[in-house]
C-alpha positions as a Markdown table, in Angstrom:
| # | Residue | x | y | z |
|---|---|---|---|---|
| 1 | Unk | -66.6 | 7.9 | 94.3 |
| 2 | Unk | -66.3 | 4.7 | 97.0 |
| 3 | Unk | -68.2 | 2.7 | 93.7 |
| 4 | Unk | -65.2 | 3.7 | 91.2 |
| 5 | Unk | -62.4 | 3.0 | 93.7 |
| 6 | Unk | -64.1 | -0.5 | 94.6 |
| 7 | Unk | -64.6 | -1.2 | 90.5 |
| 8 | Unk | -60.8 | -0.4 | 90.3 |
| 9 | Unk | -59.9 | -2.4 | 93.2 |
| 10 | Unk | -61.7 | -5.1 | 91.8 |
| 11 | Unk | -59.9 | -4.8 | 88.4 |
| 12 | Unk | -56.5 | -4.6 | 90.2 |
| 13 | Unk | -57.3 | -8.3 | 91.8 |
| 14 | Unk | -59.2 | -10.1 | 89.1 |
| 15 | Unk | -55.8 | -8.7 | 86.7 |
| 16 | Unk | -53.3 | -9.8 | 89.7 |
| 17 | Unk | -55.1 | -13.5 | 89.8 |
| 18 | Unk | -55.4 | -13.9 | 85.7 |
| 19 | Unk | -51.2 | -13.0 | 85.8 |
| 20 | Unk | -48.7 | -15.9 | 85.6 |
| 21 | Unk | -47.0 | -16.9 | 89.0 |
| 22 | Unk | -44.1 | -19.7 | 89.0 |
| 23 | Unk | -43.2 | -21.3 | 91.8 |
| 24 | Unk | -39.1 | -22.6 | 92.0 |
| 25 | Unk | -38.0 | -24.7 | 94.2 |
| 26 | Unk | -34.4 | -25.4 | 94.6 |
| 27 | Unk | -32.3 | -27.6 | 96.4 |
| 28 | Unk | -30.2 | -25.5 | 98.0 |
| 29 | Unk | -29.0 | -21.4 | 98.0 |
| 30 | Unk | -26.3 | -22.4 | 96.1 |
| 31 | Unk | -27.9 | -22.9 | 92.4 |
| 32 | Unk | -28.7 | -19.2 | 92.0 |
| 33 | Unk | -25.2 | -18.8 | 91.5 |
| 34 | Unk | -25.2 | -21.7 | 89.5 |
| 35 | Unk | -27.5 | -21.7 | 87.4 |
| 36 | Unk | -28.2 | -17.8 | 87.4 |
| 37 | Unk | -28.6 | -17.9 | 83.4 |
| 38 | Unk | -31.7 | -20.3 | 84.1 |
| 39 | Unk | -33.5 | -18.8 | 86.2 |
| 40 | Unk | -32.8 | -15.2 | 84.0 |
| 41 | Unk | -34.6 | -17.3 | 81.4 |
| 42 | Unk | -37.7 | -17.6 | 84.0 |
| 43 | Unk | -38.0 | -14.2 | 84.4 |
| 44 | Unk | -37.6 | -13.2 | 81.1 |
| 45 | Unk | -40.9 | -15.3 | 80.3 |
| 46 | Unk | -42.8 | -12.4 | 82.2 |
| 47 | Unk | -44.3 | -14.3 | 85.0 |
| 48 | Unk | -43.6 | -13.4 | 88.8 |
| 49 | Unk | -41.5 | -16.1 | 90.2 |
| 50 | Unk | -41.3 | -17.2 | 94.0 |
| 51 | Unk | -38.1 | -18.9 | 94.4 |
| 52 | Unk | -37.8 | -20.6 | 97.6 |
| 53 | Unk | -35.4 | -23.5 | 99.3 |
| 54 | Unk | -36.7 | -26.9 | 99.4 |
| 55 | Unk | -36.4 | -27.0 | 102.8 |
| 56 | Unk | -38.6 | -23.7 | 103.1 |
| 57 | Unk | -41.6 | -24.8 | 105.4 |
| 58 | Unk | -43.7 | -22.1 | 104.1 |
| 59 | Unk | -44.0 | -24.1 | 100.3 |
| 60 | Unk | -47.5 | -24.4 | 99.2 |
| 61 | Unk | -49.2 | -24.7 | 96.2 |
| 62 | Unk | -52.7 | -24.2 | 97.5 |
| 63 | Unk | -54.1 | -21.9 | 100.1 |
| 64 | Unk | -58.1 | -21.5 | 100.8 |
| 65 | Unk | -58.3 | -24.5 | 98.3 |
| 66 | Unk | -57.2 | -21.7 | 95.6 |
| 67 | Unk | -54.0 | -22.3 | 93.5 |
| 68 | Unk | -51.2 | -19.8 | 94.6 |
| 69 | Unk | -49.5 | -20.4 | 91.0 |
| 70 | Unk | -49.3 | -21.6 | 87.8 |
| 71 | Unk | -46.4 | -23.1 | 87.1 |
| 72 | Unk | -43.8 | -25.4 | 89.0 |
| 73 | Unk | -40.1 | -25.5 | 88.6 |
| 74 | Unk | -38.3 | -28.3 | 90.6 |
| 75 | Unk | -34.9 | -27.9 | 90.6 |
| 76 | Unk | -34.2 | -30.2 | 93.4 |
| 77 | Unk | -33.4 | -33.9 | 92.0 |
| 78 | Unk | -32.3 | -35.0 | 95.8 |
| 79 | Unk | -34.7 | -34.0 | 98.5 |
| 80 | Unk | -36.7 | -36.4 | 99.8 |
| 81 | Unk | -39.0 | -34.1 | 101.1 |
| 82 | Unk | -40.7 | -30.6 | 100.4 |
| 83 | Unk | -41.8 | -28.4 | 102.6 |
| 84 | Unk | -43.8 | -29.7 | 105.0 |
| 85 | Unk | -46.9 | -30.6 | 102.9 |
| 86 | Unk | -45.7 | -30.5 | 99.3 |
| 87 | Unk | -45.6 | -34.3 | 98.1 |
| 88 | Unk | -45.9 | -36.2 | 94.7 |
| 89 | Unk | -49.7 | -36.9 | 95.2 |
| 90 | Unk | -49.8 | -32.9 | 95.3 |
| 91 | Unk | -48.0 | -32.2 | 92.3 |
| 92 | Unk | -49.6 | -34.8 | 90.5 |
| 93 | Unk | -53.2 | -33.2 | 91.5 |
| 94 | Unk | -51.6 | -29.4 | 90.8 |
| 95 | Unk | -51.5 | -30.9 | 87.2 |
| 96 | Unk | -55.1 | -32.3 | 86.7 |
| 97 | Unk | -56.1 | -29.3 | 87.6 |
| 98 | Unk | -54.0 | -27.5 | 84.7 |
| 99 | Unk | -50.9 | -26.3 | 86.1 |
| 100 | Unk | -47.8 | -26.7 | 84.9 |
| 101 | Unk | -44.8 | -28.7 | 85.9 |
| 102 | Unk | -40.9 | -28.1 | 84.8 |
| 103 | Unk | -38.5 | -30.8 | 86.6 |
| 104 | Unk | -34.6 | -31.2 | 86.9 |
| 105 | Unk | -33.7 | -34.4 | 88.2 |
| 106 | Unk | -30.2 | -36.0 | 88.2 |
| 107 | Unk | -28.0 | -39.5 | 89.3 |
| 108 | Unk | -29.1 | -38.1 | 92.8 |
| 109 | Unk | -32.2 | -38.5 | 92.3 |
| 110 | Unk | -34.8 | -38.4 | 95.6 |
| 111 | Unk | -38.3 | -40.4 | 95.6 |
| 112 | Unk | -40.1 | -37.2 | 95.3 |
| 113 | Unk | -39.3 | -36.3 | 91.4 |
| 114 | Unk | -39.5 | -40.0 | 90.7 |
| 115 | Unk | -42.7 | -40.5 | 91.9 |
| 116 | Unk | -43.9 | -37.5 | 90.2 |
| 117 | Unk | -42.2 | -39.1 | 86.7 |
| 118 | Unk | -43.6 | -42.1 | 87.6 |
| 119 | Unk | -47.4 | -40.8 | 87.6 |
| 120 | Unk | -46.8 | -38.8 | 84.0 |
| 121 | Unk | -45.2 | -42.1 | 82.7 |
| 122 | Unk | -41.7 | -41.3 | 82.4 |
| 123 | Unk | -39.5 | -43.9 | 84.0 |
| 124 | Unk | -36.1 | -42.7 | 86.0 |
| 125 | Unk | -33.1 | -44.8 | 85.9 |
| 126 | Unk | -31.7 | -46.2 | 89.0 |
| 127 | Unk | -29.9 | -44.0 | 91.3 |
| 128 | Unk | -25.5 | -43.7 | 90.1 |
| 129 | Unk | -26.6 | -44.4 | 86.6 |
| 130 | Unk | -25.6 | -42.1 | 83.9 |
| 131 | Unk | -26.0 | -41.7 | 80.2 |
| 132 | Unk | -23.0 | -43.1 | 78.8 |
| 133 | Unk | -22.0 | -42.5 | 75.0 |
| 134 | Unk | -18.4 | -44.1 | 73.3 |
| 135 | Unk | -18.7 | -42.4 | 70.4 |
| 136 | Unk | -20.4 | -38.7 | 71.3 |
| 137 | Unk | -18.8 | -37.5 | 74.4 |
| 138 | Unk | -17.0 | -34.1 | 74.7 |
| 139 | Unk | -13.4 | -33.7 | 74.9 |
| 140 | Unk | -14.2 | -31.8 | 78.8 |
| 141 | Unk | -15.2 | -35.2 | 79.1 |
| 142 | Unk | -13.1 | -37.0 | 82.4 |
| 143 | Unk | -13.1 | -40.5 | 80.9 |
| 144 | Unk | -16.2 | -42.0 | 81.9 |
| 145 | Unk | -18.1 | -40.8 | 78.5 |
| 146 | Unk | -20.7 | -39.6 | 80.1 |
| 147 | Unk | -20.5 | -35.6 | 79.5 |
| 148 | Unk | -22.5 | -36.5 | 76.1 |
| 149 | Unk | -23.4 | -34.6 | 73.2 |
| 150 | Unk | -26.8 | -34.9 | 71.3 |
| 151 | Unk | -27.2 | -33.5 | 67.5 |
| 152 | Unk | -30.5 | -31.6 | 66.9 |
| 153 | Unk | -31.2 | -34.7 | 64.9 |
| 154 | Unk | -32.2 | -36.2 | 68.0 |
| 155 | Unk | -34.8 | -33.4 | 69.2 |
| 156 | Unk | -38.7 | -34.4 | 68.5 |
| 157 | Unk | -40.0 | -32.7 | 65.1 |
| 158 | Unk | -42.0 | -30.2 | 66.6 |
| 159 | Unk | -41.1 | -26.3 | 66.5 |
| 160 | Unk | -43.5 | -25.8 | 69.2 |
| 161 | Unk | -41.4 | -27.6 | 71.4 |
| 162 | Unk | -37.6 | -27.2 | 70.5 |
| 163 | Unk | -37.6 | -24.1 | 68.4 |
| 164 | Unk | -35.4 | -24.4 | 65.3 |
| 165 | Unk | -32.2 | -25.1 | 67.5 |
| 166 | Unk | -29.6 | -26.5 | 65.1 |
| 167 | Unk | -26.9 | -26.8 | 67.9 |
| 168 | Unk | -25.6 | -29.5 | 69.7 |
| 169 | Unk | -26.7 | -30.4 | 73.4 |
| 170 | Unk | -24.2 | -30.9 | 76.3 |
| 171 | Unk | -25.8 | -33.4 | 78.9 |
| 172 | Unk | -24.9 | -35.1 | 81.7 |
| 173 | Unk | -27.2 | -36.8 | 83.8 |
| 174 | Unk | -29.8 | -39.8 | 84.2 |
| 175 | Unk | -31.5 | -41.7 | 81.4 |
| 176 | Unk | -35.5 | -41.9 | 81.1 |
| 177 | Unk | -38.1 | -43.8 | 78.8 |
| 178 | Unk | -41.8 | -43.3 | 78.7 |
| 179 | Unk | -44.1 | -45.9 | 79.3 |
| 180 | Unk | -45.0 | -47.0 | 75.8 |
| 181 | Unk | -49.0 | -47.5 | 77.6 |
| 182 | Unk | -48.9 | -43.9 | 77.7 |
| 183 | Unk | -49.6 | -42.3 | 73.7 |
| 184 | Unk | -48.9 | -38.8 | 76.0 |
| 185 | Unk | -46.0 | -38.9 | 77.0 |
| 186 | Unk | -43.2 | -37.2 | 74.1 |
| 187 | Unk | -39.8 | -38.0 | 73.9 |
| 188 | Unk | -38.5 | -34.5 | 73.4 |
| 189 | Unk | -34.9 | -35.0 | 73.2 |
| 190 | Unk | -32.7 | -38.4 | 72.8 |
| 191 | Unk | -29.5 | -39.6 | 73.1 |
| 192 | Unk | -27.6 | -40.6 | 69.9 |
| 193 | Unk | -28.0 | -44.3 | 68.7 |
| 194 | Unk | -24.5 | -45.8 | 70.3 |
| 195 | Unk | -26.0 | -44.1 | 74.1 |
| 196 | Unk | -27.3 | -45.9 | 77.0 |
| 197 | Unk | -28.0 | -45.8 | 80.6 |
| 198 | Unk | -25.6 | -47.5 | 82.9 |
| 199 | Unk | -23.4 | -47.1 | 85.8 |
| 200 | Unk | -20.0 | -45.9 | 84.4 |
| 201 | Unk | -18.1 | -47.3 | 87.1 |
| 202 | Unk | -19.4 | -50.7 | 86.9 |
| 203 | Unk | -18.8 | -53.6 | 84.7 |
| 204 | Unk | -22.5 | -54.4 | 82.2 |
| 205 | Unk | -24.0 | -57.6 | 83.7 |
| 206 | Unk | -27.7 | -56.9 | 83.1 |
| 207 | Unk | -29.3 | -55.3 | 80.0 |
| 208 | Unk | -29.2 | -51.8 | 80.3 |
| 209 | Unk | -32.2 | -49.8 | 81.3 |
| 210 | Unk | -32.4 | -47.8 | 78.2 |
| 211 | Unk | -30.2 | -48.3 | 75.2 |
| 212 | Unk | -29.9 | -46.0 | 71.6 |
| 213 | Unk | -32.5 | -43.8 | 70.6 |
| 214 | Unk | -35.1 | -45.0 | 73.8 |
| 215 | Unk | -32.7 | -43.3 | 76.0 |
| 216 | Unk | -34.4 | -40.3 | 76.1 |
| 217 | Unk | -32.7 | -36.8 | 78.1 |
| 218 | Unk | -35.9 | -34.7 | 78.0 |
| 219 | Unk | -39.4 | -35.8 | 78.2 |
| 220 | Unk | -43.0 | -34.2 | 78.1 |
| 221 | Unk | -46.2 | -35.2 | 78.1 |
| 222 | Unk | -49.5 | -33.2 | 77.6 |
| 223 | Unk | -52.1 | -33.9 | 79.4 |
| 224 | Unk | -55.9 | -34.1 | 78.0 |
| 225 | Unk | -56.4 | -30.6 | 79.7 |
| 226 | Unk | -53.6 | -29.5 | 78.1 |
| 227 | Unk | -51.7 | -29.4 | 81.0 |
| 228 | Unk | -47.7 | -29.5 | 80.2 |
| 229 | Unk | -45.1 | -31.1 | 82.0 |
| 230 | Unk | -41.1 | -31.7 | 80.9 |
| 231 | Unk | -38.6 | -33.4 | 82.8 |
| 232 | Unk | -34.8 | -33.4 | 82.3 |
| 233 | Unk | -32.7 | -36.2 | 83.5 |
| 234 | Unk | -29.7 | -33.6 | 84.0 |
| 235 | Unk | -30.0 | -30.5 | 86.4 |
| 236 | Unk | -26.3 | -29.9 | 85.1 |
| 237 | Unk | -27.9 | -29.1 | 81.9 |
| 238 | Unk | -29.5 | -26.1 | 83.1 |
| 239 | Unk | -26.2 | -24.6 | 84.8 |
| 240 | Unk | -24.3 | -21.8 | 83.5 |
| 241 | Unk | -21.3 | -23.4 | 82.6 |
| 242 | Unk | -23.5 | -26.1 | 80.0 |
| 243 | Unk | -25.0 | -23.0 | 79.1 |
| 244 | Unk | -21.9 | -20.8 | 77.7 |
| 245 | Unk | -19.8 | -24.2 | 77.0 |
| 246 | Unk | -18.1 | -25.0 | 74.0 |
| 247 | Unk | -19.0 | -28.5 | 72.5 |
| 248 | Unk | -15.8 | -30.3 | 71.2 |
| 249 | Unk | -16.3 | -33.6 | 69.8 |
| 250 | Unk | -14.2 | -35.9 | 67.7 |
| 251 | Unk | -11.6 | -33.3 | 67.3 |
| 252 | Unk | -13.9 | -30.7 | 65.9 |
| 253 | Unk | -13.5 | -27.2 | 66.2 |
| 254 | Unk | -15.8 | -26.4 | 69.2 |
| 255 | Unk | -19.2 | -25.2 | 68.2 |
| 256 | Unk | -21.6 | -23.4 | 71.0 |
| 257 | Unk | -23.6 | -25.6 | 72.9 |
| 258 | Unk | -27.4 | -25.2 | 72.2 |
| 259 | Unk | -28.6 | -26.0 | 75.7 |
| 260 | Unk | -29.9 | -22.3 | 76.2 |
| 261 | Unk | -31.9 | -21.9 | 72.9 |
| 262 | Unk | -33.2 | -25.6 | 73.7 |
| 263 | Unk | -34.3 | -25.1 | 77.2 |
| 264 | Unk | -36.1 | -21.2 | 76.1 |
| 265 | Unk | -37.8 | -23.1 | 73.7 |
| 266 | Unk | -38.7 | -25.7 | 76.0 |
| 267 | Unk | -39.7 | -23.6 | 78.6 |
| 268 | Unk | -42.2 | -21.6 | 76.4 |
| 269 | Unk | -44.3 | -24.9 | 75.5 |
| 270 | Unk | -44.4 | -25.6 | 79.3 |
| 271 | Unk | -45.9 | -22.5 | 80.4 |
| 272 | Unk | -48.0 | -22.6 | 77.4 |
| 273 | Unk | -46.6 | -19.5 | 75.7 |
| 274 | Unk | -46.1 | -21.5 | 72.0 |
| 275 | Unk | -48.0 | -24.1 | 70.8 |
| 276 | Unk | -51.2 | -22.7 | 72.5 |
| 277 | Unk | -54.6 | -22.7 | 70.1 |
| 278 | Unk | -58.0 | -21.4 | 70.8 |
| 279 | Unk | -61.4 | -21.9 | 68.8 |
| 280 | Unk | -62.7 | -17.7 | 68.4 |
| 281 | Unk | -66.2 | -18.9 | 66.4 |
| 282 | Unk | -67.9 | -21.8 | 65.4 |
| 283 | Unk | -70.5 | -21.2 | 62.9 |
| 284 | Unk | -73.0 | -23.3 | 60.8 |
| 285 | Unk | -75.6 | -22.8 | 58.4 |
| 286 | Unk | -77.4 | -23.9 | 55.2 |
| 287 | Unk | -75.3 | -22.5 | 51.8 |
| 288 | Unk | -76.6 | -19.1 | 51.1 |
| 289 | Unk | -78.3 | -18.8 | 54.8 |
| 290 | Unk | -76.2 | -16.8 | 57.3 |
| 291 | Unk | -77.8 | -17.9 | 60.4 |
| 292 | Unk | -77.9 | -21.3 | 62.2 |
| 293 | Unk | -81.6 | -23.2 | 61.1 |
| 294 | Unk | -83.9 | -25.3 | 63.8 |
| 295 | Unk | -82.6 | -28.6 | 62.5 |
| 296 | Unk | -81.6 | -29.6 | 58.7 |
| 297 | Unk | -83.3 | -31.4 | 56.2 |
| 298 | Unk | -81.7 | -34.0 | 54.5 |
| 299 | Unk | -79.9 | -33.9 | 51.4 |
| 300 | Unk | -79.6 | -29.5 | 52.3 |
| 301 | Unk | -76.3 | -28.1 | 51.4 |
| 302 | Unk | -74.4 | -27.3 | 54.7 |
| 303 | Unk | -71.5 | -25.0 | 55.4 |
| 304 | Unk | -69.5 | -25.5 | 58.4 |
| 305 | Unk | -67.0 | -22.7 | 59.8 |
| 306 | Unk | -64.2 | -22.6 | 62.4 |
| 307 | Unk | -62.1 | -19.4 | 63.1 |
| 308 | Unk | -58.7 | -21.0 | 65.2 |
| 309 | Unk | -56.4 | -18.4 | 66.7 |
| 310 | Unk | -52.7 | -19.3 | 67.8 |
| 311 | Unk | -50.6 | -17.8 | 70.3 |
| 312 | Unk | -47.5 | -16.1 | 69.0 |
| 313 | Unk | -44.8 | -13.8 | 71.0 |
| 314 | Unk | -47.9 | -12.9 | 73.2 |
| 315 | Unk | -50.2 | -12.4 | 70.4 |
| 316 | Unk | -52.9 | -14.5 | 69.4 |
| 317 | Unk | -52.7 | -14.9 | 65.4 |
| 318 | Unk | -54.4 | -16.5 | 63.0 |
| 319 | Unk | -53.9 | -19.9 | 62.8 |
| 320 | Unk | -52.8 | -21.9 | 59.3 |
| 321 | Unk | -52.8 | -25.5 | 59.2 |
| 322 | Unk | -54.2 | -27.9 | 56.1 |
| 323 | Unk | -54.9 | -30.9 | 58.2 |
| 324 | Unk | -57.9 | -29.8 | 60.3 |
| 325 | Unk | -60.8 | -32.1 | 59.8 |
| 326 | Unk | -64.6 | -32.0 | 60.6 |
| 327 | Unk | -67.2 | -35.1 | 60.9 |
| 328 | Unk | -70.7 | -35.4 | 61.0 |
| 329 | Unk | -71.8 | -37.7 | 63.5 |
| 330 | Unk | -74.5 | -40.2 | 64.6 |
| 331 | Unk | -73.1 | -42.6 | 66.3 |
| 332 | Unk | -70.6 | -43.0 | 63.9 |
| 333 | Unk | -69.1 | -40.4 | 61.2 |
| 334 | Unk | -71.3 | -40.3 | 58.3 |
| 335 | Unk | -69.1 | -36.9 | 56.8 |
| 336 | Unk | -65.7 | -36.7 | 57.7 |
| 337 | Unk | -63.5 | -33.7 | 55.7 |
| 338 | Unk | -60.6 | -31.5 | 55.4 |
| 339 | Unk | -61.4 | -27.9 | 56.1 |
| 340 | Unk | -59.8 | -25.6 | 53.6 |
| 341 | Unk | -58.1 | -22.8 | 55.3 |
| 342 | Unk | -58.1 | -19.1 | 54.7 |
| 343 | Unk | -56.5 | -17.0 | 57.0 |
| 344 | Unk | -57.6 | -18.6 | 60.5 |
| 345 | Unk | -60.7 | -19.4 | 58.7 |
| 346 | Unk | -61.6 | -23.0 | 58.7 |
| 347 | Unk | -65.1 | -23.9 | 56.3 |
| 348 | Unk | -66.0 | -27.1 | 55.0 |
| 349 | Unk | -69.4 | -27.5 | 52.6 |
| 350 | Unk | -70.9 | -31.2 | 52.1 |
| 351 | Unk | -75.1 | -32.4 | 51.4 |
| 352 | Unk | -76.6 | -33.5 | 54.4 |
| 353 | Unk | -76.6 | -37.4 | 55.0 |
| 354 | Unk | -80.2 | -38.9 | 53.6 |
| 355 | Unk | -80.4 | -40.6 | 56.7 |
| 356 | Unk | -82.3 | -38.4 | 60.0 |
| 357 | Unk | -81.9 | -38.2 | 63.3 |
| 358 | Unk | -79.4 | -36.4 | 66.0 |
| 359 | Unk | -76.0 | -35.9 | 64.6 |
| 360 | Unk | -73.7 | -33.5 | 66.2 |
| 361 | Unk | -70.9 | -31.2 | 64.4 |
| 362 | Unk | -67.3 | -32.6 | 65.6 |
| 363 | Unk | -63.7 | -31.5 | 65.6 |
| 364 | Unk | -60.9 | -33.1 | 67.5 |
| 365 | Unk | -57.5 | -31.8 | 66.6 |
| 366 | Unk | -55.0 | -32.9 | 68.3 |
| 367 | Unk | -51.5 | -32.6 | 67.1 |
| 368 | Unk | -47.9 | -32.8 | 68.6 |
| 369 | Unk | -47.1 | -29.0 | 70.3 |
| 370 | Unk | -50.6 | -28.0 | 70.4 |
| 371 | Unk | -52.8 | -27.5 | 72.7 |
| 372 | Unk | -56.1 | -30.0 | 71.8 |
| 373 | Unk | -59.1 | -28.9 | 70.0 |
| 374 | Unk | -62.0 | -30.7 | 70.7 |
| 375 | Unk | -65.6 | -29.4 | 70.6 |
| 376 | Unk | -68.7 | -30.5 | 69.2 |
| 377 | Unk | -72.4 | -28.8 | 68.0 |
| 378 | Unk | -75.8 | -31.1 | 68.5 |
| 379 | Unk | -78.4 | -30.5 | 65.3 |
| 380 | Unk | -81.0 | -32.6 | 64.2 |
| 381 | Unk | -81.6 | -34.1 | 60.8 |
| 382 | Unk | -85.6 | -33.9 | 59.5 |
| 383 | Unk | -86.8 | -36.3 | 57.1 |
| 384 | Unk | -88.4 | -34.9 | 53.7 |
| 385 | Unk | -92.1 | -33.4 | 54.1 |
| 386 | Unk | -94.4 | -35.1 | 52.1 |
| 387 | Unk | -94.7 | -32.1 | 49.6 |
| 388 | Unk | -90.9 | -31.7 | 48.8 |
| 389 | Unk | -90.4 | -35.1 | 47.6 |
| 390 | Unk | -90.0 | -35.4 | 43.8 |
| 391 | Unk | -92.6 | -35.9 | 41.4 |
| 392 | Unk | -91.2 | -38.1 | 39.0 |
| 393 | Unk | -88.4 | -40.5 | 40.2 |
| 394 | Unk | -85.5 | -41.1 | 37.4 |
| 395 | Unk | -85.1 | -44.7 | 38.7 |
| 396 | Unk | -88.9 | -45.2 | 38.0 |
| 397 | Unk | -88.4 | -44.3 | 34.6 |
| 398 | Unk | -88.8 | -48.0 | 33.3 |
| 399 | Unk | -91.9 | -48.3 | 34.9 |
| 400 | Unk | -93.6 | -45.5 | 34.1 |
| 401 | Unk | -92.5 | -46.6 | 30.4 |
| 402 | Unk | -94.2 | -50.0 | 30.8 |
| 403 | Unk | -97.5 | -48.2 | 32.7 |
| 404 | Unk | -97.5 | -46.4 | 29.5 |
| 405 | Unk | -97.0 | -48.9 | 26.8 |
| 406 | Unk | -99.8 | -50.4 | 28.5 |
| 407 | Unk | -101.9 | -48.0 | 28.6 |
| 408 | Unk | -101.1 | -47.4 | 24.7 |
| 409 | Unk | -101.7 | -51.0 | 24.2 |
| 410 | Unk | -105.5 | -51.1 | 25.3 |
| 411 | Unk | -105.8 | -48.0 | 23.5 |
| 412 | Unk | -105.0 | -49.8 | 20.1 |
| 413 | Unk | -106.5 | -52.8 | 21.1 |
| 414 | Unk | -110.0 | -51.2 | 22.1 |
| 415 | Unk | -109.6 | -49.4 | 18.8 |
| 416 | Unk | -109.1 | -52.2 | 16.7 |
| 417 | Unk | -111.8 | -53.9 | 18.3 |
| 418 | Unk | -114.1 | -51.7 | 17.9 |
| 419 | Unk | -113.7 | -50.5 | 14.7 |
| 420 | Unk | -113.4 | -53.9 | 13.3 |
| 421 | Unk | -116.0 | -55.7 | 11.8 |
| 422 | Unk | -116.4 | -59.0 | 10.4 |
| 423 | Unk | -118.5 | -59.2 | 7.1 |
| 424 | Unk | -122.2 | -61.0 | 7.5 |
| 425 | Unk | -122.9 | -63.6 | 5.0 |
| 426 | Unk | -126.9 | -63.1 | 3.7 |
| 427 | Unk | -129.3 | -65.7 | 4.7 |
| 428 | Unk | -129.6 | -67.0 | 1.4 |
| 429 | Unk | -125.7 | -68.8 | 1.5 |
């Protein structure tokens, strides 16, 4: 009986440390009631959330040298300081070792979050500055055109990320660009192409620090171990009233503003609930085999298989795509193809390289939304054994034609001269 309640007990804490935990962090008590909706949204992803103040002394990500969560929301763009041991160079570590980061920041904006949007390469404009749009700015606007409004033209082509939102955006808050060294970092939301970043209250001496279609509102990035991070330029964004506002511009009839479908969707990629892929089997063998050989000979027929799984509304799926691609490498690719696709079930079939040595199965998928793919299988490649070569070579046909004609040659001339004989004159002549 003690064995069955310790196997239970057991059960209950591996399930309890395998669960999703969130940590928020807020700047003050005040942006529960303010952004309620939000943080409704957080629970609603099925993860436990822990919110605390930023001042809370108590904030920690790590404990025994095991992670306590997750995920991270920040949603305090101005205070300098954490807790009492929750800095940038934390954070920054909390994602290389896969967790999760979601960050507000604003024209506040304390060193903390920038530092942190420094490391991922996103780049914070300076503190006062807003987005600023002539042309796109909502009527609620006070005069200063910086209560913008972005089409869902602007979002990054990935459903993974935005969903299929086709609303506008209401925004109001810092401008960001990525660090163009970084091929990581996404631009997942942009201003329109007459937006920039500047301080609306004074005059434009110096080029601004983003301008048009750079200036980006939300950005992500991805990191190679798949850990997610999105930042927001506007905490105001996330409030309630963005959230149930009506978006008014150029005299338009006011159409709902898509800030809450944008930031669900947003908010599932972060915390890896959509765009999330998984390898279930890996398989090769020789056509007509079913099991994996020593090595390969060259010139077999090989069949290479991949089952890929997706997760969907909590559910992993099978997962359709047309663009997944396999090589055969030694060194360098000597097979590279397109899998065909059936299902979830990824095969490709191609003749084994006439060249031997160690080559190794590869795939490395890596798309916009997705989680990366990337895995490889060593095999070795035998030369021919001297008994399967062939015995007649059709390039040698020539010269076995000329051995032969030769051959027929001596043949006639050894008959000829054989059988030929001169006539002998009698002594008498």
């Amino acid at each position: 009986m003690r064995l069955v309640v310790f196997m239970l007990c057991l059960m209950s804490l591996l399930a309890s440390a395998l669960s999703r935990k969130v940590l928020v962090i807020l700047d003050n008590p005040v942006i529960k009631e303010t952004h309620s909706l939000f943080l409704a949204q957080l629970a609603a992803t099925g993860a436990a959330t822990d919110i605390k103040i930023a001042e809370d002394h108590t904030i920690a990500l790590k404990k025994y040298g095991a992670y306590l969560y997750t995920d991270l929301v920040l949603l305090a763009p101005t205070v300098e300081e954490i807790g009492d041991g929750l800095t940038a160079e934390s954070v920054v570590e909390f994602i290389d070792d896969g967790g999760n980061v979601f960050i507000a920041a604003g024209p506040e904006t304390g060193d903390v979050i920038r530092d942190i949007a420094s490391e991922v390469g996103i780049e914070l404009d300076e503190t006062g500055t807003t987005v600023i749009d002539h042309l796109n700015f909502d009527k609620k606007d006070s005069g200063l055109h910086n209560l913008v409004v972005s089409e869902p033209a602007n979002l990054i082509k990935s459903k993974h990320i935005v969903g299929s939102t086709d609303k506008p955006v209401l925004y109001r808050g810092l401008g960001m660009v990525t660090d163009p060294s970084n091929p990581l970092a996404l631009g997942i939301l942009s201003a329109s192409s007459s937006g920039y970043s500047h301080n609306p209250d004074q005059p434009i001496q110096d080029y601004p620090h983003a301008v048009g279609k750079n200036t980006l509102l939300v950005a992500g990035l991805q990191a190679r171990n798949n850990a997610r991070v999105v930042i927001t330029g506007s905490v105001e964004m996330l409030s309630d009233a963005f959230y149930t506002s009506k978006v008014e511009v150029g005299g338009k009839a006011g159409v709902e503003a898509g800030n809450a479908e944008l930031v669900a969707s947003v908010l599932s990629w972060c915390f890896k609930e959509a765009g999330v892929i998984r390898i279930d089997q890996l398989k090769h063998h020789m056509v007509g085999s079913s099991e994996a050989p020593a090595f390969y000979t060259v010139k077999e027929e090989c069949l290479f298989s991949l089952q890929i799984s997706e997760l969907v509304n909590g559910a992993w799926v099978p997962f359709t795509a047309t663009d997944v691609q396999m090589e055969f490498v030694r060194i360098d690719p000597f097979v590279r193809q397109t899998m065909a696709s059936n299902n979830g079930l990824m095969t490709a079939q191609f003749k084994i390289p006439d060249v031997y040595g160690v080559f190794k199965f590869k795939i490395d998928y890596a798309r916009i939304g997705l989680t990366r793919l990337a895995t490889s299988v060593q095999v070795s490649v035998h030369p021919l054994r001297h008994n399967q070569y062939e015995r007649f070579i059709a390039s040698a046909f020539p010269y076995y034609a000329s051995a032969f004609s030769m051959m027929g040659g001596v043949f006639l001339f050894a008959l000829v001269f054989l059988h030929n004989k001169e006539e002998t004159k009698p002594k008498s002549e």
